[in-house]
C-alpha positions in Angstrom: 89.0 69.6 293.5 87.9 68.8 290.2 89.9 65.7 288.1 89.5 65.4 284.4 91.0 63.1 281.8 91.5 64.2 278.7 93.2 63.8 275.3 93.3 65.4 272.0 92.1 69.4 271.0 88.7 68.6 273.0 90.0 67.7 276.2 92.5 71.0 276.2 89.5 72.8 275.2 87.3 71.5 278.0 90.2 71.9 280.5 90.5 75.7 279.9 86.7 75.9 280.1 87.1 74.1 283.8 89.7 76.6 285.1 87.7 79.3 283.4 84.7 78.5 285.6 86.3 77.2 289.3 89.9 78.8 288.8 93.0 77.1 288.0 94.1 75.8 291.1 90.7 73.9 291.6 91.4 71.6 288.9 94.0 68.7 287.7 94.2 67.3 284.2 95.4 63.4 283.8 96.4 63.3 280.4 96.7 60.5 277.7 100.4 59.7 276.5 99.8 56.7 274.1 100.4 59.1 271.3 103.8 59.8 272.1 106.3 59.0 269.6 109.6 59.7 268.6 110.2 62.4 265.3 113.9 63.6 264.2 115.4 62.1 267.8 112.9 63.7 269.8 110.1 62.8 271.7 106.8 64.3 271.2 104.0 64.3 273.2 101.0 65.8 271.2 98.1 65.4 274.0 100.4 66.8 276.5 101.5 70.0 274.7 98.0 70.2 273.4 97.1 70.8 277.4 100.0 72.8 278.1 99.6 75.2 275.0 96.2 75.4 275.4 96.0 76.5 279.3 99.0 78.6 278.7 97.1 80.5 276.2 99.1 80.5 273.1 97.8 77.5 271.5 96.6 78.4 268.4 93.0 79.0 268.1 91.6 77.8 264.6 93.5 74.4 264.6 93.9 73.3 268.4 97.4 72.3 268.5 100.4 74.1 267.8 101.4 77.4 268.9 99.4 80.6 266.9 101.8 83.0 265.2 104.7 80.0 265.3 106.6 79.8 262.5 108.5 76.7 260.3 111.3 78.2 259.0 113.3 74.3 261.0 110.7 72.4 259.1 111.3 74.2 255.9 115.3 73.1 256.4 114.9 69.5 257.1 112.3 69.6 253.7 115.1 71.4 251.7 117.7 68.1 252.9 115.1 66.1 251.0 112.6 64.7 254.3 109.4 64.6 253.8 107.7 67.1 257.0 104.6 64.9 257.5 104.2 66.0 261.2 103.8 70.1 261.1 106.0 71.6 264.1 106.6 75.5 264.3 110.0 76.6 265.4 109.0 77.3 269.4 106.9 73.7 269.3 110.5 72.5 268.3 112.2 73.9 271.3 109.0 72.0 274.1 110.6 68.8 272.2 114.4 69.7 272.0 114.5 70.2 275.9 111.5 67.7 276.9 114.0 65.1 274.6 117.4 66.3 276.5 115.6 66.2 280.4 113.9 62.7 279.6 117.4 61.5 278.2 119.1 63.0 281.5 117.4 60.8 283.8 114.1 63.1 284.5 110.8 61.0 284.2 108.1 62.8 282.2 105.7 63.9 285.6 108.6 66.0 286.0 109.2 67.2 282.8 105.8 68.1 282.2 105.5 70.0 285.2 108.7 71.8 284.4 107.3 73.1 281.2 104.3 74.1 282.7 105.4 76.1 285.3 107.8 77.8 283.0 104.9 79.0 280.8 102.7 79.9 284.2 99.9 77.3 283.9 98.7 76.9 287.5 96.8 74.0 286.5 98.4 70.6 288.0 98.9 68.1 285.0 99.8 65.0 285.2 101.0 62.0 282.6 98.7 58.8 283.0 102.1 56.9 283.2 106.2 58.1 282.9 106.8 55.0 280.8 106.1 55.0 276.8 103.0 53.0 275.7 101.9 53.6 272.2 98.7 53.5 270.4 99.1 50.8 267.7 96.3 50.9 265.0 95.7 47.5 263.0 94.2 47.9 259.4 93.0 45.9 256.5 96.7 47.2 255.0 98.8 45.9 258.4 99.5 47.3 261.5 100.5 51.3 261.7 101.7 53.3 264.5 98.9 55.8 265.4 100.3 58.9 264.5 100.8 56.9 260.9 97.0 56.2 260.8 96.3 59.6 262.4 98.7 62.1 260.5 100.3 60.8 257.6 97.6 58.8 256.4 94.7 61.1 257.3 92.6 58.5 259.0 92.0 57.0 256.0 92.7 53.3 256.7 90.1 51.1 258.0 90.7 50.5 262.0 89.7 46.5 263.2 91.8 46.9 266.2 93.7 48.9 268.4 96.6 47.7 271.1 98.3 49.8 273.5 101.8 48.5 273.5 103.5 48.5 276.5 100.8 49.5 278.9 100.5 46.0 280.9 103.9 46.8 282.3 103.2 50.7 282.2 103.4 52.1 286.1 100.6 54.4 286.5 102.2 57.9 287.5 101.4 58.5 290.8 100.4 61.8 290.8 97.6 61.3 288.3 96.7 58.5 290.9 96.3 60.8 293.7 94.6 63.6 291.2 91.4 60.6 290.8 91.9 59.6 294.6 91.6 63.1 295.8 89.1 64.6 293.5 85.5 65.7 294.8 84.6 65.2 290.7 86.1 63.0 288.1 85.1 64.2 284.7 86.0 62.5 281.3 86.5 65.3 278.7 84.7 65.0 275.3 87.8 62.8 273.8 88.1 60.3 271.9 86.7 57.0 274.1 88.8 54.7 272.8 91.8 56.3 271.8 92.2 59.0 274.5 90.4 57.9 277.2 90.6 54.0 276.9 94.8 54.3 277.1 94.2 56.2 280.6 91.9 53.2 281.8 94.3 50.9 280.6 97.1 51.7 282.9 96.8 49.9 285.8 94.9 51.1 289.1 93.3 54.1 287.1 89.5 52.1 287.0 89.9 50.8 290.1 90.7 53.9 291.8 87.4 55.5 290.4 85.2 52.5 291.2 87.0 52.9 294.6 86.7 57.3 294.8 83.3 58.3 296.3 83.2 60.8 293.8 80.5 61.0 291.1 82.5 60.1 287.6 81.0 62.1 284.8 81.7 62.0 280.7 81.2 64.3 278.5 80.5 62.7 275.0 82.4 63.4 271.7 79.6 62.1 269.7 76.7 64.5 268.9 74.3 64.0 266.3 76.7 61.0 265.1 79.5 62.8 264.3 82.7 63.7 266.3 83.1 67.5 266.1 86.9 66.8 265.7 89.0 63.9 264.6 88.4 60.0 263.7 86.1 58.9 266.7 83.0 58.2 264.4 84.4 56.3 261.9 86.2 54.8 264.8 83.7 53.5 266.5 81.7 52.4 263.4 84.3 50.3 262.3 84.8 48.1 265.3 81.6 47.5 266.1 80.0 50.1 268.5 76.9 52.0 268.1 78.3 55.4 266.4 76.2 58.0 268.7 76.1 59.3 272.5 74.6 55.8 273.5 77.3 54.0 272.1 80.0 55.9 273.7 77.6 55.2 277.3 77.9 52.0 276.8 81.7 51.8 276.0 82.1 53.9 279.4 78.8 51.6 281.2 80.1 50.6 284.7 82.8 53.6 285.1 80.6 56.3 284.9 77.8 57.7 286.7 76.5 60.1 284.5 76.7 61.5 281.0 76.3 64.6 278.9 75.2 64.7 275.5 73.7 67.4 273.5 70.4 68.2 272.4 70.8 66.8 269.4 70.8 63.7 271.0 68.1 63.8 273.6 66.2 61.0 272.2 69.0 58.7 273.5 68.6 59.9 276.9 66.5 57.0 278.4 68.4 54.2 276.8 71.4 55.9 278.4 69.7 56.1 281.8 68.9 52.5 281.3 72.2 52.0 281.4 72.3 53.0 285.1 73.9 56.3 283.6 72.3 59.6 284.5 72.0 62.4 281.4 72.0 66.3 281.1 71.0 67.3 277.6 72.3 70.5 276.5 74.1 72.3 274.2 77.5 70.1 274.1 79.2 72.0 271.6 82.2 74.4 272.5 81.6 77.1 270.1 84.0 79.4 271.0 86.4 80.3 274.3 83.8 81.8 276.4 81.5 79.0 275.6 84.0 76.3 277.0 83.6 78.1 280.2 79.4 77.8 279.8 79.8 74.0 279.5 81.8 73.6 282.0 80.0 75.4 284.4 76.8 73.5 283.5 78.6 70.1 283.9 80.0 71.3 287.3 76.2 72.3 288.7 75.1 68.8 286.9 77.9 67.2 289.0 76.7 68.7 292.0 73.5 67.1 291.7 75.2 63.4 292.3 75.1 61.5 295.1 78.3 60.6 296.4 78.9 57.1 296.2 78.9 54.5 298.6 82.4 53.3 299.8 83.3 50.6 297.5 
């Protein structure tokens, strides 16, 4: 059984590409929440739906989220009552939120939920909230402090980031399915997501790391950073901003101690022995998924790669 964490358009990307290449009942995605937020009275869980749309195959193709073909014609009626739509939802993305919002609010926790909607849309694929309680990615500027889907959406990743706090997560109970999905899993991988954003809030909850210093299974990442850029979203600038290295090594390091090996692309080759100094194994190769079939080709490489590593001794 193969576990991934994921967040953000990369992670759903890299998902499908696993269940392409070992089937969909072979894997189980543990996904980031700490972008959820409330919009218009309901709850929206963009990394989530990202998943779900994505493995249901209807997400749409040339942005990454959203549904393809969905129209706006609800967004286009709250604009014409004078609100501003800053977050884009099509009319079938409203109706994941409208009954997501009206089962949370009837006493079902968001494991559930989540594997309500999938099954209704036929994804096979177990997935799994890092935690039923809200925690939410809080992004502190220069400017003040703004929620993340402020810094992220309305404000275009423009603002500075000098810190980031996941409020709520210290008293945030781990979901216990995602716990079982990393105790159970013959490979942990960490999807090409943000590290700090999409990955770190998983980490945070409590009992993730130490159930994956505890698993005997080989832990391997997949890094977002090639040629030091991030294919997709803020992670560079990110990273630049408080303090890391803005490359594959510097995302090693941030991960040094959880992983045991790394992928990187080409690109990035030159890095490989620093990384391996790290105590951190590297395939080079080419890390970029260019198109559908091709999520499926780095997948499969990352799987063989994984096969290659020695189980770990019991902790």
């Amino acid at each position: 059984m193969i576990t991934i964490l994921a967040g953000g358009v990369g992670g759903a990307r890299f998902a499908d590409g696993l269940v392409q290449a070992v089937g969909p009942e072979n894997v189980m995605v543990v996904v980031n929440t700490a972008d959820d937020f409330n919009l218009y009275g309901l709850r929206i869980c963009p990394d989530i739906d990202t998943v779900l749309y994505t493995l249901a195959g209807i997400a749409d193709q040339v942005q990454g989220w959203g549904i393809g073909g969905d129209t706006r014609a609800t967004l286009h009626g709250i604009a014409a009552f004078g609100e501003e739509p800053w977050f884009l939802l099509g009319d079938r993305d409203f109706a994941t939120h409208i009954l997501r919002t009206y089962w949370l609010r009837n006493g079902t926790p968001l494991g559930a939920v989540v594997d309500r909607l999938r099954r209704s849309l036929g994804v096979e694929t177990a997935i799994h909230p890092m935690s039923d309680d809200p925690v939410a990615t809080q992004i502190d500027t220069p400017d003040g402090r703004l929620a993340f889907q402020d810094y992220f959406v309305r404000r275009r990743q423009q603002d500075q980031v000098i810190g980031v706090e996941f409020e709520g997560v210290a008293s945030a109970r781990r979901n216990e399915a995602a716990l079982n999905a990393i105790n159970s899993a013959d490979l942990v991988l960490f999807a090409p997501s943000n590290p700090i954003v999409s990955i770190g809030p998983i980490l945070a909850v409590d009992g993730f790391r130490e159930a994956l210093a505890r698993n005997r299974a080989p832990v391997v990442a997949v890094s977002p950073i090639i040629g030091g850029k991030a294919l997709k979203g803020p992670a560079d600038k990110m990273l630049t901003s408080l303090g890391h290295e803005t490359s594959a090594l510097g995302v090693a390091r941030i991960y040094a101690g959880i992983i045991d090996a790394f992928v990187i692309d080409r690109v990035d080759r030159h890095q490989s022995a620093a990384i391996e100094g790290l105590g951190i194994q590297v395939l080079a190769t080419d890390a970029i998924m260019h198109d559908v079939a091709d999520r499926g080709r780095l997948a499969g490489e990352v799987l063989t790669f994984g096969q290659t590593l020695k189980v770990k001794a019991p902790a």
